[in-house]
Phi, psi and omega in degrees: 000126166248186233265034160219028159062010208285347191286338192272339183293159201254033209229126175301152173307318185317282187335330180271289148000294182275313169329276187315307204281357156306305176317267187337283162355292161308317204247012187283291187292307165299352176274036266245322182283324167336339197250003170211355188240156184283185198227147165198128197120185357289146190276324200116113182331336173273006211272137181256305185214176192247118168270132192273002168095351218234139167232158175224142200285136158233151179324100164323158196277327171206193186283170192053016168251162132286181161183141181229142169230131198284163219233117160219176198253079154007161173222154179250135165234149193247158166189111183264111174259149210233143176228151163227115222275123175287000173272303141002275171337281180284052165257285206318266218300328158293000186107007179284164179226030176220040193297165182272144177269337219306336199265343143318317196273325187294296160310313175323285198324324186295298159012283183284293201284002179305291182298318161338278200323312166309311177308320217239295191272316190082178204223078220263003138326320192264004170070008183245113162286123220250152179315316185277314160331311159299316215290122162340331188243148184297115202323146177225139207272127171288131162273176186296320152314099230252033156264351179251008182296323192273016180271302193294318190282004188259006190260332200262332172259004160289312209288327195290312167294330159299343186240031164095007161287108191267189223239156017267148177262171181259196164228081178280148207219119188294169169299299152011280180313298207283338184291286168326250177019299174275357186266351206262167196223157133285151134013105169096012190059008181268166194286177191239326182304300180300308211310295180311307182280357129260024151255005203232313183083356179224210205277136176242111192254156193263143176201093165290140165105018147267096152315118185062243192195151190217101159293132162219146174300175168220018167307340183089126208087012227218304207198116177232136184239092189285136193213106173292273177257104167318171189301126193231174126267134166257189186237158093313283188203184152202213209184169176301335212244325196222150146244127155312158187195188190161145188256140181214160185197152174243105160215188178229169166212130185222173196258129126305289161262098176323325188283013206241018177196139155245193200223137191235107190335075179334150160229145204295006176199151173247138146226164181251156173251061205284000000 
């Protein structure tokens, strides 16, 4: 048995079936920096910390020694709790295929935008600097006009390309933004959505828990997202009416290059272009 008990739960393989493929499903969509930073892992629930290559002098023990003590990153663990209705449960196991879900679907998200949020913003309990903190360059401010969006982001792979950064970069985006984005045309009818993505050479991806917007390179290396135990379900308890459950993960993240992302400001209002 491991430390997540799934064994103790009182729930049929059917059931278990759909809980996962709902899970997957969700976070698939929610996961928005996994889709532009390297992945590294999973280690495994015992994985503790991210070793940094680094070391720091400490007061030797006596005469004639050095000491050094080597430097790692902690890994954090998140865990979003969920209940599922034991009616629900034995629903499964007679063949329904549609059970409700919902407080499942809710946890993911916090989950997922959580770990955005660490990603992109940081964390600073957990000790993890999020990309628009870490980055060298000065933040560059989105207008209100989202017809001035390919100015700033082809302004932000200059900055990136002046300072010997290739390409391709991505784009992250709050949901707001990407929603606007995909509905809006320029001048001449072409999508602004195309525009952005060939000025980027990649992908602009919807990322809940992204304040404003972040170019980043996508060459790799750049931003590692240390991952002990991937997003799992556990058992907690239960009861006549529920079973508690919860989705949990452990990681870290650290920036390699500063110069490899810029962080690009929100503004207090949009008008659109259609």
């Amino acid at each position: 048995m491991d430390h997540l008990y799934r064994d103790l739960a009182p729930i049929a393989s059917a059931a278990w079936d759909q809980i996962e493929a709902e899970a997957k499903t969700r976070l698939t969509t929610y996961l928005a920096a996994r889709k532009l930073v390297d992945f590294g892992g999973p280690h495994g629930w015992t994985h503790s910390a991210t070793d940094l290559g680094r070391t720091a002098a400490l007061d030797a023990p006596g005469a004639g020694l050095t000491a050094r003590q080597r430097r790692v990153l902690p890994l954090v663990e998140l865990r979003a709790d969920f209940a599922v209705s034991r009616d629900e449960i034995e629903d499964a196991s007679r063949g329904a295929e549609d059970m409700d879900l919902g407080e499942l679907d809710e946890a993911v998200k916090r989950i997922a935008v959580a770990e955005n949020t660490a990603i992109f913003h940081g964390y600073a309990a957990g000790g993890i600097v999020g990309i628009s903190g870490a980055s060298s360059h000065a933040p560059l401010p989105l207008q209100a006009d989202y017809a001035t969006y390919p100015t700033t982001v082809a302004q932000a792979v200059d900055a990136l390309l002046g300072s010997g950064i290739d390409g391709p970069y991505g784009l992250a985006i709050g949901p707001e933004g990407y929603t606007t984005i995909v509905e809006s045309t320029e001048n001449g009818g072409h999508l602004l959505l195309d525009h952005l993505r060939h000025i980027l050479g990649g992908p602009l991806v919807w990322a809940p828990g992204v304040v404003g917007a972040v170019v980043l390179s996508m060459r790799g290396g750049d931003f590692v997202l240390d991952v002990g135990q991937d997003l799992s379900i556990g058992y907690r308890q239960h009861d006549a009416v529920a079973v508690q459950l919860y989705v949990e993960e452990s990681f870290s993240f650290r920036v390699v290059d500063p110069d490899a992302a810029i962080a690009l400001t929100a503004a207090a209002s949009r008008s659109r272009r259609r």
